[in-house]
GUZA-688093 format. One record per residue (C-alpha): x, y, z; residue in three letters; residue number from 1. Coordinates in pm, whole numbers. Layout:
R, x, y, z, code, pos
R, X, Y, Z, ALA, NUM
...
! end
This chain:
R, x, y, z, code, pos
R, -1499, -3807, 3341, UNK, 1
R, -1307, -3504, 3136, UNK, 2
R, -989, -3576, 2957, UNK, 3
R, -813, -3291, 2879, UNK, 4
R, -733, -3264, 2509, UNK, 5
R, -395, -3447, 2365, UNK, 6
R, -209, -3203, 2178, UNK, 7
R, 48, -3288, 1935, UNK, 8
R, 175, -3270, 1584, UNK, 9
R, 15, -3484, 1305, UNK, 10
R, 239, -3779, 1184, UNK, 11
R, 462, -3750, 882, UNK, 12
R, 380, -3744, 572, UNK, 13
R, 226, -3994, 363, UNK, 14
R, 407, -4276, 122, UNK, 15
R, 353, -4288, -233, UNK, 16
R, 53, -4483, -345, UNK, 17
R, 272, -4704, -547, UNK, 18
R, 464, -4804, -224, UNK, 19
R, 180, -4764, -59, UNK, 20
R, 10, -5051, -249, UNK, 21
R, 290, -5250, -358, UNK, 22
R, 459, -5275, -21, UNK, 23
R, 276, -5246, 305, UNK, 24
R, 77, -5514, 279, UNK, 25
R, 442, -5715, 228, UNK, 26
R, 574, -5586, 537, UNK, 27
R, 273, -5677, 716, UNK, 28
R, 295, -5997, 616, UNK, 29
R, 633, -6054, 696, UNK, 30
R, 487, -5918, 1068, UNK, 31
R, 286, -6169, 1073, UNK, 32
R, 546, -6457, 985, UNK, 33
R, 816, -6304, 1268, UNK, 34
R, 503, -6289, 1492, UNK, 35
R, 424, -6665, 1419, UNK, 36
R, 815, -6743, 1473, UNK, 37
R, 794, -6551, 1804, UNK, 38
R, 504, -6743, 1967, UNK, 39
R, 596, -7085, 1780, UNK, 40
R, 953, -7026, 1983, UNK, 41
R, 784, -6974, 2329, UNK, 42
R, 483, -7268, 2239, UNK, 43
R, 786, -7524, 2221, UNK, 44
R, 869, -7496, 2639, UNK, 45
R, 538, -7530, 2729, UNK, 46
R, 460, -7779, 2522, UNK, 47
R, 759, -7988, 2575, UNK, 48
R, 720, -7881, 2944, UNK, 49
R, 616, -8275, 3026, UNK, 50
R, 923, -8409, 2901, UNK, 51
R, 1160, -8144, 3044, UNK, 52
R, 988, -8176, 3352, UNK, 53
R, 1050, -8543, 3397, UNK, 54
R, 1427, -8549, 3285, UNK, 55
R, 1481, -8266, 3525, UNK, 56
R, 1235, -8399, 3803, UNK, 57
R, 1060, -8079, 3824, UNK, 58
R, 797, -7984, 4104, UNK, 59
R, 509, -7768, 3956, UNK, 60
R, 617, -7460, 4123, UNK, 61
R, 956, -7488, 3953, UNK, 62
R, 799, -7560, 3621, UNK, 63
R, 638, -7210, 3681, UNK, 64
R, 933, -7018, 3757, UNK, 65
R, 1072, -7132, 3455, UNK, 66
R, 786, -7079, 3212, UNK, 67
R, 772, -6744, 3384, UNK, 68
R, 1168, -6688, 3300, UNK, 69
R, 1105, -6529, 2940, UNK, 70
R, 919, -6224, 3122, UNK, 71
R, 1216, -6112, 3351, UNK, 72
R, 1400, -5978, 3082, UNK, 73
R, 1063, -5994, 2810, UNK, 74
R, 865, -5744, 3042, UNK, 75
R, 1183, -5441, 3127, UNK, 76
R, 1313, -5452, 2774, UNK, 77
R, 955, -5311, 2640, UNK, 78
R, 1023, -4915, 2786, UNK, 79
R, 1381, -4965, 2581, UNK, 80
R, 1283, -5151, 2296, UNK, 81
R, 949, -4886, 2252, UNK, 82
R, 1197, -4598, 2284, UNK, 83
R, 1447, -4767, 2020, UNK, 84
R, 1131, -4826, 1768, UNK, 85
R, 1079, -4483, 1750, UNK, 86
R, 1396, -4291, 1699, UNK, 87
R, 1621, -4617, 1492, UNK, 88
R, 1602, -4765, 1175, UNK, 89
R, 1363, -5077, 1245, UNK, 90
R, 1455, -5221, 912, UNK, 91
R, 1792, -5347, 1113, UNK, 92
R, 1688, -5276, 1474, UNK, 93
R, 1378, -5550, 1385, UNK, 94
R, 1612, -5798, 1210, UNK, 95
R, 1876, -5791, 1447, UNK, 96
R, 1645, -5915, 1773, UNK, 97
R, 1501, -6139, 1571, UNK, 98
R, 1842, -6305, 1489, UNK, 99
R, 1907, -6256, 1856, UNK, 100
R, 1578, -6443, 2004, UNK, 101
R, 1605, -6714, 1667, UNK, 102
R, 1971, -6826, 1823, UNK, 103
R, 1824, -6805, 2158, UNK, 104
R, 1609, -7081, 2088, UNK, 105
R, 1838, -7274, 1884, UNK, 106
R, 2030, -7280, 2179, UNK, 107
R, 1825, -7408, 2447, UNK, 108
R, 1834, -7731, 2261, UNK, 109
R, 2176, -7758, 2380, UNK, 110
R, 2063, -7671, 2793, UNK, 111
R, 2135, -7978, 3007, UNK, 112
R, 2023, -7813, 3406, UNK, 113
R, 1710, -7556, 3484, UNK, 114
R, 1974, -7282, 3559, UNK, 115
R, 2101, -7344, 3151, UNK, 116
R, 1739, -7301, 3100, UNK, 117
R, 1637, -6975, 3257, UNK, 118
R, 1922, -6813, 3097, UNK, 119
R, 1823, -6887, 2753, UNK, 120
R, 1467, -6812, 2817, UNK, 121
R, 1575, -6478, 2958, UNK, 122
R, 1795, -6380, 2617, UNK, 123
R, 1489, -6531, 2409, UNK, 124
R, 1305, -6289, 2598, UNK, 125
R, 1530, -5974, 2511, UNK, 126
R, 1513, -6048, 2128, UNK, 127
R, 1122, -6069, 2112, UNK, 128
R, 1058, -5854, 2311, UNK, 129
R, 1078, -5592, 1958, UNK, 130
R, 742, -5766, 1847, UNK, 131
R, 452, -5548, 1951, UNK, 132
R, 609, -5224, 1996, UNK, 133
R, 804, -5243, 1670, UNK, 134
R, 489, -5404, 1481, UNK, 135
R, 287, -5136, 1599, UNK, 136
R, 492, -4839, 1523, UNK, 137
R, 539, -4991, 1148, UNK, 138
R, 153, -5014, 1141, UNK, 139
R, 173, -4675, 1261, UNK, 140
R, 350, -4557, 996, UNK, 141
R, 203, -4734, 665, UNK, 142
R, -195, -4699, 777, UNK, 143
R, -445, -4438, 833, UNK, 144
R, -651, -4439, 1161, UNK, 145
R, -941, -4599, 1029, UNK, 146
R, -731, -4867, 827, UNK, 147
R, -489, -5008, 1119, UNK, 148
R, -776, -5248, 1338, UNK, 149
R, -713, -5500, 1065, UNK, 150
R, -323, -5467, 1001, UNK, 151
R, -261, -5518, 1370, UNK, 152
R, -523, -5748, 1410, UNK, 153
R, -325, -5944, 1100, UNK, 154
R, 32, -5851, 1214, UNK, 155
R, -78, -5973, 1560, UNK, 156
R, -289, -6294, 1468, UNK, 157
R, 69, -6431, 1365, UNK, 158
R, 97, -6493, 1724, UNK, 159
R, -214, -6711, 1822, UNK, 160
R, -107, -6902, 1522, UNK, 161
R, 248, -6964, 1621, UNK, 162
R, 132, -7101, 1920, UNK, 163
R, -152, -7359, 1759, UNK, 164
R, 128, -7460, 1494, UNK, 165
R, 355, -7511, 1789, UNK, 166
R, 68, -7730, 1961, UNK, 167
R, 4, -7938, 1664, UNK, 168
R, 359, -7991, 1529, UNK, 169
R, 602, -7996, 1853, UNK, 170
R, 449, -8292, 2018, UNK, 171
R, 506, -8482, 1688, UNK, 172
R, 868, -8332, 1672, UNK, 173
R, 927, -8417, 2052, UNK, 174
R, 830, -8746, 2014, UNK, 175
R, 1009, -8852, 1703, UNK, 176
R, 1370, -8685, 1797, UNK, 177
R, 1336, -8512, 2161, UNK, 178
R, 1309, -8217, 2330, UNK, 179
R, 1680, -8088, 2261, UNK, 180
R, 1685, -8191, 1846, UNK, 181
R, 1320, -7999, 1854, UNK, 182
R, 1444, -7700, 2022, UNK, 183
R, 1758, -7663, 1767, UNK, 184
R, 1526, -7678, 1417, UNK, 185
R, 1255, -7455, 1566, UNK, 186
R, 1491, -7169, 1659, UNK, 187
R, 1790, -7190, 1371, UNK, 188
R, 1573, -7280, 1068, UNK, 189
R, 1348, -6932, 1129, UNK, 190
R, 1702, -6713, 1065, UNK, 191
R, 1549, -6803, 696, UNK, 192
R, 1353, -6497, 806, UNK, 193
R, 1578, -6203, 786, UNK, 194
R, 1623, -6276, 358, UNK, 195
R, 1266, -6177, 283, UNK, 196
R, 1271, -5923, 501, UNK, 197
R, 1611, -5745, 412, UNK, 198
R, 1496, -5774, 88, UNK, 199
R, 1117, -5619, 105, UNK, 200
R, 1287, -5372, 342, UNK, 201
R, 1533, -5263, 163, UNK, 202
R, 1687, -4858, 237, UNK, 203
R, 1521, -4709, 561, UNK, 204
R, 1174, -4819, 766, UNK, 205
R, 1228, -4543, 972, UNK, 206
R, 1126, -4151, 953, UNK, 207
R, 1322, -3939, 769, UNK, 208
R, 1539, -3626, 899, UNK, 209
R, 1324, -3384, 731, UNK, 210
R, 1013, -3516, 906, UNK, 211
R, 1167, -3561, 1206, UNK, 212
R, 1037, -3401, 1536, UNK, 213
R, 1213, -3137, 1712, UNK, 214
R, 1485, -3281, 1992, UNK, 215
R, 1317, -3360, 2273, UNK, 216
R, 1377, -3433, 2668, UNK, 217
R, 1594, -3741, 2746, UNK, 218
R, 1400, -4048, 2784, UNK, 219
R, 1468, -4038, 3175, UNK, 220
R, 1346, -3693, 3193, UNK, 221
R, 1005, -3791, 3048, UNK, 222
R, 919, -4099, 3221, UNK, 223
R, 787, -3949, 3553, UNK, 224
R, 537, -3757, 3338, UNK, 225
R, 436, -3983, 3081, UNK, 226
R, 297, -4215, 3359, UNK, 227
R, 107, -3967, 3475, UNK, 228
R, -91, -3978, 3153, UNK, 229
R, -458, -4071, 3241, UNK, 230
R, -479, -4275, 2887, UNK, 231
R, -147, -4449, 2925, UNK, 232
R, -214, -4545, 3287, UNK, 233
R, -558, -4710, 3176, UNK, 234
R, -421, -4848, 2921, UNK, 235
R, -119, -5051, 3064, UNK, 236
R, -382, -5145, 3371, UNK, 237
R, -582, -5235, 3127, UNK, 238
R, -347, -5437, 2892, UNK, 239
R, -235, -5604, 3227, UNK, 240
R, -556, -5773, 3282, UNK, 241
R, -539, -5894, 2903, UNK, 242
R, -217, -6014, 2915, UNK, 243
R, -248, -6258, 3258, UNK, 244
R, -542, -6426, 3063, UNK, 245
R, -380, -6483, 2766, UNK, 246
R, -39, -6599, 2901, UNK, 247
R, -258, -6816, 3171, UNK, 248
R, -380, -6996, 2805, UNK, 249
R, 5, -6966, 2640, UNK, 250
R, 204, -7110, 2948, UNK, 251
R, -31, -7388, 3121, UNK, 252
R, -314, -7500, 2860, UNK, 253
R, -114, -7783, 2724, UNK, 254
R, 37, -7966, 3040, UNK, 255
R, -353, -7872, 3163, UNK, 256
R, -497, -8072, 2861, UNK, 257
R, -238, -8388, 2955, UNK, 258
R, -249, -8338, 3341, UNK, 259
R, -584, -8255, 3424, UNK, 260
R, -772, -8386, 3106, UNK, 261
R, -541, -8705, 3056, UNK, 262
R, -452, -8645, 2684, UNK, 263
R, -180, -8779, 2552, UNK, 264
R, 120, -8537, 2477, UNK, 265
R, -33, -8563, 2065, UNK, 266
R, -382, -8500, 2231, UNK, 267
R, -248, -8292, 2381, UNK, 268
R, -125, -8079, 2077, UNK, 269
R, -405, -8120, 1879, UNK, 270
R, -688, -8014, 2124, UNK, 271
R, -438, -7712, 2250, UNK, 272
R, -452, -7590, 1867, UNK, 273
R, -819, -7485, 1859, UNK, 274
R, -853, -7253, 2113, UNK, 275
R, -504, -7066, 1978, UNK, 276
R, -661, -7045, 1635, UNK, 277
R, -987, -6927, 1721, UNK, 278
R, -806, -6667, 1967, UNK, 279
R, -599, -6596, 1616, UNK, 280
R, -862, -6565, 1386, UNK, 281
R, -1087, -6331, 1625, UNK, 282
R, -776, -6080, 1597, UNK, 283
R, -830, -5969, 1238, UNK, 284
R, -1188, -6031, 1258, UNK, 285
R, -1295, -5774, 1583, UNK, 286
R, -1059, -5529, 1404, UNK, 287
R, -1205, -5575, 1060, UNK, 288
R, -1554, -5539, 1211, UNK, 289
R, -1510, -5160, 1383, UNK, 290
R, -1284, -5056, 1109, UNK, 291
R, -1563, -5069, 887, UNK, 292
R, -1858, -4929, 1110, UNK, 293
R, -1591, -4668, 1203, UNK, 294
R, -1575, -4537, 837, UNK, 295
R, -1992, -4596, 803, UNK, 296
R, -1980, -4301, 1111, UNK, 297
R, -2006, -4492, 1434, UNK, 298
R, -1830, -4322, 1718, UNK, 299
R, -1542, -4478, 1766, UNK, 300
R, -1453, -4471, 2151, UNK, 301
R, -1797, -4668, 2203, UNK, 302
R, -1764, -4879, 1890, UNK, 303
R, -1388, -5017, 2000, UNK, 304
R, -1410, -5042, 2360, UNK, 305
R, -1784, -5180, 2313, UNK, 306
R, -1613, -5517, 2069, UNK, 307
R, -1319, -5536, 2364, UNK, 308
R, -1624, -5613, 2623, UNK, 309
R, -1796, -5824, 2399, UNK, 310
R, -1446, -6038, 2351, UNK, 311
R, -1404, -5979, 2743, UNK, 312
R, -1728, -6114, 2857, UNK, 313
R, -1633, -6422, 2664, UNK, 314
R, -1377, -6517, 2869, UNK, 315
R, -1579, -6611, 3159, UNK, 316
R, -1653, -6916, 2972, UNK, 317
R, -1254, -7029, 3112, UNK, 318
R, -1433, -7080, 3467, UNK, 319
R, -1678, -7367, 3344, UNK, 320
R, -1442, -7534, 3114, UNK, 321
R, -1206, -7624, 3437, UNK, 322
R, -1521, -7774, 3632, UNK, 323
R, -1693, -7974, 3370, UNK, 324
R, -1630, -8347, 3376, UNK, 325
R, -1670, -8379, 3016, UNK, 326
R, -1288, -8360, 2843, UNK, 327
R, -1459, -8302, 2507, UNK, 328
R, -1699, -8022, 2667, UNK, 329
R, -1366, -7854, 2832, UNK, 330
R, -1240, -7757, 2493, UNK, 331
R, -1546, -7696, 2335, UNK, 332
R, -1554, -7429, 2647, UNK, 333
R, -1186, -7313, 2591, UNK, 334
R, -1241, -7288, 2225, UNK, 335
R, -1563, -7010, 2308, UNK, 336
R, -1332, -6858, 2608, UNK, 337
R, -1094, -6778, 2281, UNK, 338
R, -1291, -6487, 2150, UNK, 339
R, -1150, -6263, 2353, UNK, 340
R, -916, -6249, 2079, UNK, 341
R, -1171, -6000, 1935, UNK, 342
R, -1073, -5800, 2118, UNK, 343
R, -668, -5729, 2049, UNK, 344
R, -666, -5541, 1722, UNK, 345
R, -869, -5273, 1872, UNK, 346
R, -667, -5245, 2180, UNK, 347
R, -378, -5177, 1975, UNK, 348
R, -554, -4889, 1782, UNK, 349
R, -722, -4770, 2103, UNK, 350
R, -320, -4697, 2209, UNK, 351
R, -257, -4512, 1858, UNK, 352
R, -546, -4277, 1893, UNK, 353
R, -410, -4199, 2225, UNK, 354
R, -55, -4193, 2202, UNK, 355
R, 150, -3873, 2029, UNK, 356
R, 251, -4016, 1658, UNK, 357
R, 619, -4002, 1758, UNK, 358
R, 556, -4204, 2074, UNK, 359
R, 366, -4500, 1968, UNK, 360
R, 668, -4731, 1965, UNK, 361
R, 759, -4577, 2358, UNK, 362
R, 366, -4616, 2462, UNK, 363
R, 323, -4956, 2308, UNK, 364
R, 678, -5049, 2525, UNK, 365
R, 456, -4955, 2865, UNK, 366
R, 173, -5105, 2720, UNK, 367
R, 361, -5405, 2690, UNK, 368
R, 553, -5435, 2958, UNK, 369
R, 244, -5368, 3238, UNK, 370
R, 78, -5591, 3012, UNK, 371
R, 431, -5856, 3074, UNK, 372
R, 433, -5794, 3431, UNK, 373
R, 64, -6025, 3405, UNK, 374
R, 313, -6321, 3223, UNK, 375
R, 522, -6326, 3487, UNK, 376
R, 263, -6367, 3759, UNK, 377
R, 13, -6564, 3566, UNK, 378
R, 260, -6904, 3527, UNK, 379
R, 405, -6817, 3905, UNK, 380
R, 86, -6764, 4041, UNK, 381
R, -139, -7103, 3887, UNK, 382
R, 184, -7323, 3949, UNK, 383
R, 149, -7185, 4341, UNK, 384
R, -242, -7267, 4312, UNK, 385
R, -227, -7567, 4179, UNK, 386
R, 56, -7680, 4395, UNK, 387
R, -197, -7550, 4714, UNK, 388
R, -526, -7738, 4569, UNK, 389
R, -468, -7975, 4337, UNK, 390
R, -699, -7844, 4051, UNK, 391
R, -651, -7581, 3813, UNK, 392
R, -984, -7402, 3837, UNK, 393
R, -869, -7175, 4126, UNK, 394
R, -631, -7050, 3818, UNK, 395
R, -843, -7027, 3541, UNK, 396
R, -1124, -6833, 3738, UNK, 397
R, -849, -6562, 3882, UNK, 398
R, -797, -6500, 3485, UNK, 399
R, -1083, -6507, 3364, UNK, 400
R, -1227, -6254, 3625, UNK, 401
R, -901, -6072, 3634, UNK, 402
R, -970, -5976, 3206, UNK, 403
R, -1318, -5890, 3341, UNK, 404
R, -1148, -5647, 3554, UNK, 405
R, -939, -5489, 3282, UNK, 406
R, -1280, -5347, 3129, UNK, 407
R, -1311, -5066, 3415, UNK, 408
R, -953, -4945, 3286, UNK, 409
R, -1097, -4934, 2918, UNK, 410
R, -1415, -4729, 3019, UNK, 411
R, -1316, -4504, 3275, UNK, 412
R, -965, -4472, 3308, UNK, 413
R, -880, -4439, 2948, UNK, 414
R, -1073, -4072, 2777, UNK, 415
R, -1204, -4090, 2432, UNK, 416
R, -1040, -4156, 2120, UNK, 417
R, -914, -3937, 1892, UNK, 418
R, -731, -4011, 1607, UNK, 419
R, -636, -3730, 1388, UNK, 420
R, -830, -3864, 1105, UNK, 421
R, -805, -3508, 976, UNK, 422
R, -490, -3519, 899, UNK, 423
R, -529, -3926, 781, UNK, 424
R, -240, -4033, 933, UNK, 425
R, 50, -3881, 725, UNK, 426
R, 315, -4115, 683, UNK, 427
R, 721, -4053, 618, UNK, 428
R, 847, -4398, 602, UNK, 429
R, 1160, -4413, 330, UNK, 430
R, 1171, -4781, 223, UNK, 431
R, 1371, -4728, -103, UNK, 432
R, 1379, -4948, -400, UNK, 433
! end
């Protein structure tokens, strides 16, 4: 089908090579850390999950409401938060919702009732909720077009291995000193953050005045017509189907691998920590991969959407590992059903090429919070199946043919790519020495 042809200006201007070369790559890593802190903050419920769930005396279907608590607030805040990323400062806009979601968690440790619960989950969810729009805008800013499949895929990997940290080393924390003492380190010990970053941030992450694009409509007054972009619509449908697989793997995996698989909670942790780093690894990897056959001349609408139904058709492989009777086989299968994570680097560059360069941060917020909208049904809806049957295949086959589903939004929804690789991604970001 046609797509009519984006027009829009080219992004700023470049950085200097020397901050260029001395200093992205920091940033990037420091991503990658707050990324890691982010998912190692929401690994902790569900793998303490067993233990809250017996204090409390939870039924499954209330265990899903509150795994599904973060998204209320996680999934709303990504329109704002996309909106802030592109017009504030995210040197202090980033460091302040981190501080916000770090004391979130801290404080959980101190939640004695479900209701105590929820809320902190739901202000946990309005700090992170900065990660992927305001990682993506930065990546925006510091990389080309045909350099940012392996930043994001890097910046982004941080989370898949935040979550297989949070498999391996919560059940030992849990164990030793509880699910209260566990919460409390995990969330107040990662305000260590905000030094490094401060510091490798220092004067403005944000574009300058001079490069600044002319005032523009309210943010109300350009809603109703941004989601009648063909690209952004595919996209977030898209990103949707993505999301309720992967947060189908984030919220129930470990109480599967105890419940269904009889693991112990350490088991548990250990076997939950392969699939997550696979899924991790994969991210830099698929991104790496088209990056490079991109600059060799391969066309790069096929060449990215082609690796996101490669890592797609992988996740079928979630359907047999809830049937077989093998426990051993069933991760073996999860661990293979983790390639999908091929696919997310390129996603997140399949957004830039679309969006303007001023409205990455605001497109990556829908992206987001479609994508957010799948983490709140995903937990609701397998804690209702499994509830109804017993088993949690019914749940793992609605993902996996759910991210199946999410490949018709990719081909024909969302038009070709087009980065404006003429113009190689001119940059304006002031971060001062």
């Amino acid at each position: 089908m046609a797509v009519a042809a984006r027009q829009f200006e080219p992004s700023p201007a470049p950085l200097s090579a020397a901050v260029l070369d001395s200093r992205r790559w920091l940033i990037v890593g420091l991503l990658f850390v707050a990324s890691m802190i982010n998912y190692l903050d929401r690994a902790t419920l569900s793998v303490a999950l067993p233990l809250i769930g017996h204090d409390l005396s939870l039924a499954p279907k209330f265990e899903g409401v509150l795994l599904s608590a973060f998204f209320w607030s996680y999934a709303p805040m990504q329109i704002p938060i996309g909106w802030a990323a592109d017009w504030l400062d995210l040197r202090w806009l980033y460091a302040a919702t981190f501080a916000l979601w770090s004391l979130a968690q801290g404080l959980t440790g101190f939640a004695g009732s479900l209701g105590a619960l929820i809320f902190f989950r739901i202000l946990l969810g309005v700090g992170e909720s900065i990660y992927l729009p305001g990682g993506t805008k930065i990546v925006n800013r510091l990389f080309s077009p045909a350099e940012r499949g392996l930043p994001c895929g890097v910046f982004d990997f941080g989370t898949r291995i935040g979550f297989a940290l949070g498999t391996l080393t919560i059940p030992w924390l849990l164990v030793r000193s509880g699910w209260h003492v566990t919460f409390r380190l995990i969330g107040f010990l990662a305000l260590l953050w905000l030094i490094p970053w401060l510091l490798a941030t220092r004067g403005r992450l944000s574009q300058s005045r001079r490069s600044a694009s002319p005032p523009r409509p309210a943010l109300r007054n350009r809603l109703l017509p941004l989601l009648r972009n063909r690209d952004l619509v595919g996209i977030c449908l898209g990103f949707f189907c993505f999301d309720y697989y992967w947060y189908l793997l984030v919220t129930w995996l470990p109480n599967y691998l105890v419940a269904a698989r009889h693991f112990t909670i350490l088991g548990a942790g250990l076997y939950a920590t392969l699939p997550f780093l696979v899924f991790g690894a994969s991210e830099p990897v698929g991104g790496w991969i088209v990056d490079q056959l991109v600059r060799r001349g391969w066309d790069e609408t096929r060449t990215r959407k082609g690796m996101v139904t490669i890592a797609f058709l992988t996740g079928l492989l979630l359907i047999p590992a809830s049937r077989v009777q093998s426990p051993m086989t069933a991760v073996a299968l999860l661990v293979g059903a983790s390639l999908v994570g091929l696919a997310t680097g390129n996603l997140l560059v399949i957004l830039q090429c679309c969006a303007p360069p001023e409205d990455v941060g605001l497109w990556t917020g829908f992206e987001n919070f479609f994508g957010n909208v799948g983490g709140i049904l995903a937990p609701l809806v397998t804690g209702v199946l499994i509830s109804r049957t017993g088993s949690y295949a019914p749940g793992f086959a609605l993902a996996a043919i759910t991210l199946l589903t999410g490949l018709l939004s990719y081909w024909f929804i969302v038009g070709d790519l087009r980065p404006l690789s003429a113009h190689a991604a001119r940059i304006d970001v002031s971060v001062s020495e």
